[in-house]
N, C-alpha and C positions, 0 to 999 in steps of 0.2 A: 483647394486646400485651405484650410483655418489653420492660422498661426497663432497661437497666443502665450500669452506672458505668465512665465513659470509662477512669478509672484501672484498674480491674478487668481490661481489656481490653486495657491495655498502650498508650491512647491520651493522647499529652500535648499539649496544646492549644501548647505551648511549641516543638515538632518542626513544627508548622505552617508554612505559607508567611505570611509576612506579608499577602500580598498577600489570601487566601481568608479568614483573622481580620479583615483589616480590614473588608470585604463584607459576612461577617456581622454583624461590630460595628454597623458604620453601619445595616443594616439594622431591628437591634434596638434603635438609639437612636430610628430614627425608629416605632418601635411597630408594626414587623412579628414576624415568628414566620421564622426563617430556620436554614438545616441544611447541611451537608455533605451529598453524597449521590452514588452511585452507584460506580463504578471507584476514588475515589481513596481510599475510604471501606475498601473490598473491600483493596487492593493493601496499605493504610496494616498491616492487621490482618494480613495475609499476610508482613510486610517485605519486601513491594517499594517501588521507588520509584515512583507514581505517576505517570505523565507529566503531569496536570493534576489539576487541582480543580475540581468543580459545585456550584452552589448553589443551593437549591431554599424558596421563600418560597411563602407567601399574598398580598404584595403582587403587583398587578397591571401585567404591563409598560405602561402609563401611569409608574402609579406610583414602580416602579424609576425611572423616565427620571425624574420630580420629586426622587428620592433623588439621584443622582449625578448629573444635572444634564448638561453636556458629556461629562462620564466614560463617558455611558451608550448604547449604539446599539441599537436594537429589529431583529431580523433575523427573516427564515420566512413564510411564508404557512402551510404545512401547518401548522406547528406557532410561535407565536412566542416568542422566547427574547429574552432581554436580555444583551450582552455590555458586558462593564463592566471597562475600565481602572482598576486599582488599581500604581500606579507602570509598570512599564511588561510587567505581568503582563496576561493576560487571562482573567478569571474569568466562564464562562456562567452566567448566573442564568436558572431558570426558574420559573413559577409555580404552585401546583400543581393539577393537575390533576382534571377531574371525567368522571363516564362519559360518552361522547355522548348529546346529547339532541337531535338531530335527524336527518332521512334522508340531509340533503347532505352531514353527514359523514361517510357512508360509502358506497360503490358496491354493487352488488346482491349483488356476493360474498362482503360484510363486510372487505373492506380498507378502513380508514380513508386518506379523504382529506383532510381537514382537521379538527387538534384541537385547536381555540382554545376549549376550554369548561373553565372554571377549579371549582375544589372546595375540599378541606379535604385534611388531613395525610391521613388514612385512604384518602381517593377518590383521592389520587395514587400512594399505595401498592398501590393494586390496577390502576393503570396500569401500574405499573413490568412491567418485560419476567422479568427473572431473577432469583430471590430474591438471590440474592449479591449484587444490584444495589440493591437496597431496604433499607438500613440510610440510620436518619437519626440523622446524631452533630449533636449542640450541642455547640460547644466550649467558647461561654463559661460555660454550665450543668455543664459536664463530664458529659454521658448520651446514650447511645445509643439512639434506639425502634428497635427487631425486631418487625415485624408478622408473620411467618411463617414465624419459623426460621432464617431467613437464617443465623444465626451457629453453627448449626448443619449447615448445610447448608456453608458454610465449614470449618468443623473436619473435616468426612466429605468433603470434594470433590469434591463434586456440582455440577450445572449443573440445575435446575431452572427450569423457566419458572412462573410465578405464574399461578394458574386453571387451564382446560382447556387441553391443548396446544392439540390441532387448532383449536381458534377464536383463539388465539394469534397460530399462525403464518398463519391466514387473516386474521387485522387487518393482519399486518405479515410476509409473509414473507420480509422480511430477515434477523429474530432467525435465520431456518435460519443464514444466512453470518453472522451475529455469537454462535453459538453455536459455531462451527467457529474461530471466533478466538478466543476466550476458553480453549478445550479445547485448544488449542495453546500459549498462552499460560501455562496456567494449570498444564498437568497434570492437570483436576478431567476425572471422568467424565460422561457422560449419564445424568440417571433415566432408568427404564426408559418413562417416557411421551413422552419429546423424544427417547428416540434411536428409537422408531417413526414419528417425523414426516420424514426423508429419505426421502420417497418420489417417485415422479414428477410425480404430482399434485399435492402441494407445491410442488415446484419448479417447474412451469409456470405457478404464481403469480408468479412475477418478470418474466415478458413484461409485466405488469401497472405494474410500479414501473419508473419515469422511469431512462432509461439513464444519464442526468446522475446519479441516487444511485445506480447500482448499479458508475459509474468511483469516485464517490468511495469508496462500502464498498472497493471492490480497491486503493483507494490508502492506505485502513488496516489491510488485509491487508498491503500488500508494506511497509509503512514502520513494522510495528510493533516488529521485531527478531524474530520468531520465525516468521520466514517459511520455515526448513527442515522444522522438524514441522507446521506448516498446510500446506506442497504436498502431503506423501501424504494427507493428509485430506480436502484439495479434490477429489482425483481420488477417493479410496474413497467418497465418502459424496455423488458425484454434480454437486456443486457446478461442476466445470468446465466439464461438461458443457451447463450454463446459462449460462453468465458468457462463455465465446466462440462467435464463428461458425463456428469448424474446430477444435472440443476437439481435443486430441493425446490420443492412447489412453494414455500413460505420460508423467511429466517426460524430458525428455531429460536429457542429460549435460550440455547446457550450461545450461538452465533449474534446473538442480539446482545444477550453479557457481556461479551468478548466484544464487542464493540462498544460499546458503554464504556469497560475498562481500559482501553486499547487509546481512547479519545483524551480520557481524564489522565493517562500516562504521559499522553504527548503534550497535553497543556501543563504538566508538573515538569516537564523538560525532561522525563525519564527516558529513557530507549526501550525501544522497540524491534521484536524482531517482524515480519512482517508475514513469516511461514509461520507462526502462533495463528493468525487467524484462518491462514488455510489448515490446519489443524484443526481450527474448529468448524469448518466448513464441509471439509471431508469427514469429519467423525461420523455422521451418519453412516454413511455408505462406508466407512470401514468397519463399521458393525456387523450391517448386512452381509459385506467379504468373510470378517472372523465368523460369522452364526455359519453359513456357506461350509467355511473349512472344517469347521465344528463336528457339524454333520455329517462327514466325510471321516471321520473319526482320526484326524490330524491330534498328532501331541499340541497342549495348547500355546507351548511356544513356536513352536512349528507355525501353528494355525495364525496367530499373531505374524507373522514374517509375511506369510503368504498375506494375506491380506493386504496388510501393509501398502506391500510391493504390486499387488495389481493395484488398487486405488491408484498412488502415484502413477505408474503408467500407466495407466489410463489416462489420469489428468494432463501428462506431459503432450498429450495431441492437444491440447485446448492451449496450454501455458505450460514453458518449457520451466519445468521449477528444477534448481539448481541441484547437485547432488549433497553441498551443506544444507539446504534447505529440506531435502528429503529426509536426510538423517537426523536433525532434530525435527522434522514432524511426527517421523516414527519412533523417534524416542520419548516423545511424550504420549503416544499411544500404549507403547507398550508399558511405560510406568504406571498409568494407571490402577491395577490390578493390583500390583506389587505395593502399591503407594497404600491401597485401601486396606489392605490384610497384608500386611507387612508378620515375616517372624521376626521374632525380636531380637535374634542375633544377624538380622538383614537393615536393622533401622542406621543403623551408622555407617555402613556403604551404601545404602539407597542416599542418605542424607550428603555424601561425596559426589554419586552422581554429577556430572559437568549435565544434563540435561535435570537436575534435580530441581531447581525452581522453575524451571518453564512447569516441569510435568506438575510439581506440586500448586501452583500456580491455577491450570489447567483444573484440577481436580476440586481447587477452592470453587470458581468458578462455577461449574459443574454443581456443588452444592448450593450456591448463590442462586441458580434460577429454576433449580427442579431436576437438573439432568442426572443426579444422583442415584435415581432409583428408574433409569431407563429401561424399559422391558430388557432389551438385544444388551447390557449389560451389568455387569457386578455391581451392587450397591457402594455407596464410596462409606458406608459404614461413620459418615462424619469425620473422618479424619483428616480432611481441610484441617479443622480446628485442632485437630492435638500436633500437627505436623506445624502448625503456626507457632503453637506454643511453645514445641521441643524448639525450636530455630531462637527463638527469644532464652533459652538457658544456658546457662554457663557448662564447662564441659562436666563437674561435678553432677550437678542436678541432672544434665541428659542420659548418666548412669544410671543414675535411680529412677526418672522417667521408664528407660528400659526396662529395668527392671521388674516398675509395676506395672508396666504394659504386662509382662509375661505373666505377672499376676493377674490379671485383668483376664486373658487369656484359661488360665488355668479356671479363675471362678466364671467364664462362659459371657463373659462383659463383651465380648470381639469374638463372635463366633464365624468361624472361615467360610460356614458355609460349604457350597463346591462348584465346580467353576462346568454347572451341567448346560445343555443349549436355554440358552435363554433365561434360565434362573439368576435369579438373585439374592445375594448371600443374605443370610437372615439378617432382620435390622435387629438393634439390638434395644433389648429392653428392662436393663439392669438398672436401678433406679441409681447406684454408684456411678452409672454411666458422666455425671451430670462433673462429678469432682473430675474424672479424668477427664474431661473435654471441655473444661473451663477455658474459658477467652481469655486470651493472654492480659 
């Protein structure tokens, strides 16, 4: 074990969050042994900002819950954690861990399924997943324990997993997709014994892990901010391939927008939802569903539900996506249509819509990378741009917008079109076109 000096390290207990000193403090008054650990530990020596802080004891979650008392909530079956309000932070405390010591904790294939068997500093350090991941700082000691290079393996940027691979990613073949997020993240390379583990066989180890964690891994994929270099990685190194029920052989144009956008939101500190991109992920193949029901000579709202509603289940064997999730991904489907050829006495409850700027959103998008005039659906007739604009006017002027939309309408400027298999609404080619759909 390398011990060395927080200050050496360019670590100052001072650049802390108050909320993760206080944690350990109290943990040490009350005669535990408590550490900084994992990502924020990594990120802090990288200067990034860290999105959170972990905390990692010998006290036993009983025990935390007797430390902070109300402050403290016990969560997990597989694994139990302790999460602990310190003002209005939220700091995960875990305890640490020891090797399994019985059969039920593991299934015949060596995936663990539940790992509530606690240890010592050492035994939870040879738990840990990635060396980068296994640095234990004391702050208020000011020293860091390195069991295995880790800071090492940090200066060279590497991704190394601790132990054998292959029995690694057979306890837990998630690390595959939290390897692929980190190396996107991170910039750091594969050693040459984890970038042989992307194989097939591998990967049909996730049939195996609960669709409910394999929505939420994709939900720290698409929400971590560097969701443009993790798409081409998803697709090269297999991943996609697993994670849905109808992979797309390449990102599309708009699934690449919608990451572009999706990136620049979270760096502006905006919110995000994280069913917007499987939205655009499934657009495809909901297409193919509604042309399907189309054909079948389904009424087109009809035909739109159906659809819908196979995609999602279908997807729900890959990744259990939630039933709020479902319902706005289908509500932005279904506004589309409605959003492009709007009648004019529908423009001011479309605009009420509670799904009304995801959908309009979506449809901008959509004109931003070509997907507008997709064979399998309705042209968006450009109304990205006059739907921006009406948003930018007072309620006066969205009268009269209406209004000469309907005029617009009448002299053939926004022609409907009709909603036949596969067609697409005439674009429009009214040289007036150009005053109504002025950028805001």
């Amino acid at each position: 074990m390398a011990e060395r000096a927080a200050k050496q390290l360019e670590l100052n207990k001072s650049e802390l969050p108050n909320s993760i000193t206080e944690v350990i403090a109290t943990l040490s008054r009350a005669g535990f042994d408590a550490y900084i650990v994992g990502g924020g530990v990594r990120d802090t020596l990288l200067g990034l900002a860290p999105k959170d802080f972990d905390a990692v004891t010998d006290a036993k979650p009983y025990e935390i819950k007797d430390v902070f008392g109300k402050r403290c909530r016990i969560i997990g079956r597989r694994f139990q954690l302790a999460h602990v309000y310190s003002g209005r932070e939220l700091i995960e405390v875990a305890t640490f861990r020891g090797p399994p010591n019985n059969k039920a904790s593991t299934n015949q294939d060596g995936m663990i399924l539940r790992d509530n068997v606690w240890g010592d500093i050492k035994q939870d350090f040879a738990r840990r997943d990635f060396s980068m991941n296994a640095l234990y700082y004391q702050p208020l000691k000011g020293v860091v324990h390195d069991f295995c290079g880790a800071l090492e393996d940090i200066d060279n940027k590497i991704i190394r997993l601790l132990g054998h691979a292959p029995i690694r990613i057979e306890e837990d073949p998630v690390r595959l997709l939290r390897a692929l997020r980190f190396k996107a993240k991170l910039g750091f390379e594969f050693d040459k014994e984890l970038s042989e583990q992307f194989h097939d066989s591998n990967w049909a180890l996730l049939e195996q892990i609960s669709p409910h964690r394999l929505y939420d891994e994709t939900q720290k994929m698409f929400t971590g901010g560097y969701l443009v270099p993790l798409l081409p990685l998803l697709f090269e190194y297999g991943a996609i391939d697993n994670l849905f029920i109808y992979p797309p052989a390449e990102p599309s144009p708009l699934v690449q927008q919608v990451a572009i956008n999706t990136d620049k939101r979270i760096a502006a500190g905006k919110s995000i939802n994280p069913a917007f991109f499987y939205a655009a992920l499934l657009w495809e193949n909901y297409l193919h569903q509604l042309e399907k029901a189309k054909n079948r000579n389904m009424p087109f709202g009809d035909a739109q539900l159906h659809a819908a509603g196979k995609v999602i289940d279908r997807q729900r064997i890959k990744t259990a996506i939630p039933k709020f999730a479902e319902q706005f991904i289908r509500d932005i489907w279904i506004l589309q249509p409605k959003l492009a050829a709007p009648r004019n006495k529908q423009i001011e409850q479309l605009a009420e819509h509670p799904r009304f700027r995801a959908g309009f959103d979506f449809l901008l998008l959509r004109e931003q990378c070509g997907d507008s005039e997709h064979p399998l659906s309705e042209s968006t007739n450009g109304m990205g741009e006059w739907w921006q604009t009406y948003q930018t006017l007072s309620e006066r002027d969205k009268q009269q917008a209406i209004a000469d939309f309907d005029e617009n309408i009448r002299r053939g400027a926004y022609k409907k079109g009709q909603r036949g298999r596969g067609r697409n609404r005439q674009k429009q080619n009214d040289t007036t076109q150009a005053t109504a759909h002025s950028n805001p």
